[in-house]
C-alpha positions in Angstrom: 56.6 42.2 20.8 57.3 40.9 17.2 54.9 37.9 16.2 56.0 35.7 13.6 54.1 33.9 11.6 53.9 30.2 13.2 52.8 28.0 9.9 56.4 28.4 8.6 58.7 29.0 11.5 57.2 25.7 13.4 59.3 23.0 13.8 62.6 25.2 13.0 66.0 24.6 15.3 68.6 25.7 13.0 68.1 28.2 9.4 71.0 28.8 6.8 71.1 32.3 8.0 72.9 31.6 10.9 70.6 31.8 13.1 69.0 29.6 15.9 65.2 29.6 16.1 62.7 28.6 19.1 58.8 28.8 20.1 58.6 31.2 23.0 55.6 31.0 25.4 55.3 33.7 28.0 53.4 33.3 31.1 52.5 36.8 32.7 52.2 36.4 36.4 49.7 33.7 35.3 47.4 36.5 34.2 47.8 35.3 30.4 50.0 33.7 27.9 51.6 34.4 24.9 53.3 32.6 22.4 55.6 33.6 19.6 58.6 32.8 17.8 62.2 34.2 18.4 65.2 34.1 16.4 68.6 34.0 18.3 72.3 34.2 17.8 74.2 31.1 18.4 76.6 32.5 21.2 73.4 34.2 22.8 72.9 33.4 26.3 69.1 32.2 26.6 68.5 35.4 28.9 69.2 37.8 26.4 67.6 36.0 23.7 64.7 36.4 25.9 65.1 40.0 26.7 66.0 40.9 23.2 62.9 40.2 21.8 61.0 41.8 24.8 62.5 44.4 24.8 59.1 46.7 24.7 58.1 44.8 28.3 58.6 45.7 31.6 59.2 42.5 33.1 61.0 40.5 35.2 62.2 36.5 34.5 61.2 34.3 37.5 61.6 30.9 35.9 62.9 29.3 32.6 62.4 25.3 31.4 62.9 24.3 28.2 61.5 21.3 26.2 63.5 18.6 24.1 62.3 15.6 22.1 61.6 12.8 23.1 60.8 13.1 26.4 58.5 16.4 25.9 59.0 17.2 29.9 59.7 20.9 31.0 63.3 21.2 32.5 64.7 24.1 34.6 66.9 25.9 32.3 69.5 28.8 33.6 69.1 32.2 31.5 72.9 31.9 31.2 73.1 29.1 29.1 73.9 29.1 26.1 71.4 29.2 23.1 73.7 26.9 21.1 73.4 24.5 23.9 69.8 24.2 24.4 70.0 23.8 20.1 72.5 20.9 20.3 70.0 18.9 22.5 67.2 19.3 20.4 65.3 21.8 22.7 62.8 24.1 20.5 60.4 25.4 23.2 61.2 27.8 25.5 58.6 28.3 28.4 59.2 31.7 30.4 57.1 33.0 33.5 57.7 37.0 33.7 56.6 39.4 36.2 55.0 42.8 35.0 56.0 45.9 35.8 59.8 45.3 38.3 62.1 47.3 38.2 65.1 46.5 35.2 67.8 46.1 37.8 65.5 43.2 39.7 65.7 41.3 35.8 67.4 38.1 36.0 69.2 38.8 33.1 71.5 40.6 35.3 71.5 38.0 37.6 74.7 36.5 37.7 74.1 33.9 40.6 72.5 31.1 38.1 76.2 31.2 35.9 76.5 27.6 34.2 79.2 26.4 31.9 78.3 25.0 29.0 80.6 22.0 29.2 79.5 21.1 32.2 75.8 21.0 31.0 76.8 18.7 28.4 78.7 16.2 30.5 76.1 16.0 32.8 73.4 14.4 30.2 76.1 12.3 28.6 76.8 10.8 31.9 73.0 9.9 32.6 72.4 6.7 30.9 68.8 5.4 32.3 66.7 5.5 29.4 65.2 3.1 27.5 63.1 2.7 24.5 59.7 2.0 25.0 58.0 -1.7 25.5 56.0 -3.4 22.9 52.3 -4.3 22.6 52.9 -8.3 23.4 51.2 -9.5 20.1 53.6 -12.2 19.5 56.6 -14.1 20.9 58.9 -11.6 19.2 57.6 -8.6 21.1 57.8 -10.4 24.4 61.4 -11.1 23.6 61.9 -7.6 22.9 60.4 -6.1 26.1 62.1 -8.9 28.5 65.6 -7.7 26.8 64.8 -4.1 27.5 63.5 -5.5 30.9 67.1 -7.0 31.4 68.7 -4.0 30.2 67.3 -2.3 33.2 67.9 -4.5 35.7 71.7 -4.6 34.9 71.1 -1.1 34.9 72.1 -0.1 31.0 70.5 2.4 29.5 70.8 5.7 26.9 70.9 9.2 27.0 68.2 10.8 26.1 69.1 12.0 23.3 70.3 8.5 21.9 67.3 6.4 22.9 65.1 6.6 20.1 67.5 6.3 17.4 70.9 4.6 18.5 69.3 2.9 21.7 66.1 2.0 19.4 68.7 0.1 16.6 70.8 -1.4 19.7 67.6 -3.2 21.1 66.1 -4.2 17.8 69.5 -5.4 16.6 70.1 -7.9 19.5 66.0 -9.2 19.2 66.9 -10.4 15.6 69.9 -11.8 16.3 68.3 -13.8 19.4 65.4 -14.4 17.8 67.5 -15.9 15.1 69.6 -18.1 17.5 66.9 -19.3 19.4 66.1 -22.6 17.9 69.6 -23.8 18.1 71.0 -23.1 21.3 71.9 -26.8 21.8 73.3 -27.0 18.3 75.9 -24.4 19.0 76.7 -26.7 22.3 77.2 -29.6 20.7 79.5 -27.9 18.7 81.5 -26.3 21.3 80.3 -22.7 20.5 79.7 -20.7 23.8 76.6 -18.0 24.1 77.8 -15.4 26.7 75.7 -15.9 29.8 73.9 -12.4 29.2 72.1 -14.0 25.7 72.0 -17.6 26.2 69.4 -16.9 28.3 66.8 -15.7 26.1 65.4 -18.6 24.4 62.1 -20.6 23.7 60.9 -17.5 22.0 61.3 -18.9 18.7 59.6 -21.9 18.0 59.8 -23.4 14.3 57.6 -26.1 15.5 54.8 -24.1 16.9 54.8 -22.1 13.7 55.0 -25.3 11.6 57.9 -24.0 9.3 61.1 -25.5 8.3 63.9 -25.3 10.3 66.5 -23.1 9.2 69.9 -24.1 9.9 72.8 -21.2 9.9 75.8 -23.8 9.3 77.7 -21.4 7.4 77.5 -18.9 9.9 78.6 -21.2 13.1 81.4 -22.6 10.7 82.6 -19.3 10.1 
């Protein structure tokens, strides 16, 4: 097997040679491990990836998972997928228990049973929207408004993919804290004035005293007039 040398493959999804890159850890009948890294064609299927760069081993693939920021949790993977599919979610370490010494035909690179299209893969986790970004340390009124918005995100269950939730999902949630927090003090202004807060965000307020924190009261005139 072809080691590679870690310090400046690590980290590596995609090169400008065309090529798709991934950590591969090896679990021989849970005798010992090895790890190296592999280099695969983008309309590879992760099988032969796998087999292609074992191709000195006489083994036989019982189980696949494969990791993906953020969550950093194993997941089952099928040796027919895809390698550009694994790549477009992120995924850049491949764990692989082998059996030593079966028989080629018993490989389950030739299995054909574990067939998954690649479409259907990629529907599936863009129609599984129950993550959140993570809750706060409470240090300040602020932080408390942020967790019970994320807290009422859940309950009417809305959520991200996992791919989204730290970076669109993370910009959603800070975006509507600052514009609540922002509000807060002048709920009953925009009453007065005939302004209606939607139900969902009238709710959150009393997070942001100006009188607690002895500060001016800022007045966003321009912005109800508008």
């Amino acid at each position: 097997m072809t080691q590679t040398n870690s310090k400046t493959q690590r980290g590596r999804t995609m090169e400008s040679d065309g090529f798709i890159y991934f950590q591969l850890n090896i679990n021989f009948d849970g005798q010992r491990t090895e790890s190296t890294f592999i280099k695969c064609k983008p309309k590879q299927t992760i099988g032969d990836a796998i087999f292609d760069n074992m191709a000195d081993e006489n083994v036989a693939i019982v189980k696949v998972q494969t990791v993906s920021p953020p969550n950093k949790t194993r997941a089952d993977t099928p040796t027919s997928t895809p390698v550009e599919v694994l790549a477009s979610f992120g995924a850049k370490i491949i764990f692989v228990d082998v059996n030593e010494g079966a028989p080629p035909e018993k490989s389950a690179k030739l299995n054909m049973d574990d067939k998954v299209n690649a479409f259907s893969i990629l529907l599936k986790a863009q129609k599984k929207y129950d993550a959140l970004p993570t809750q706060r340390n409470e240090l300040n009124s602020k932080d408390k408004l942020y967790n019970n918005i994320l807290l009422k995100l859940k309950n009417k269950a809305v959520g991200f993919t996992p791919v989204q939730v730290n970076t669109i999902g993370v910009t959603i949630v800070k975006t509507l804290t600052n514009a609540l927090w922002y509000i807060d003090p002048h709920h009953m202004k925009f009453e007065n004035r005939g302004i209606i807060i939607p139900e969902f965000f009238s709710q959150f307020k009393d997070y942001n005293d100006w009188r607690v924190q002895k500060k001016k009261e800022r007045w966003y005139g321009r912005l109800i007039q508008s």
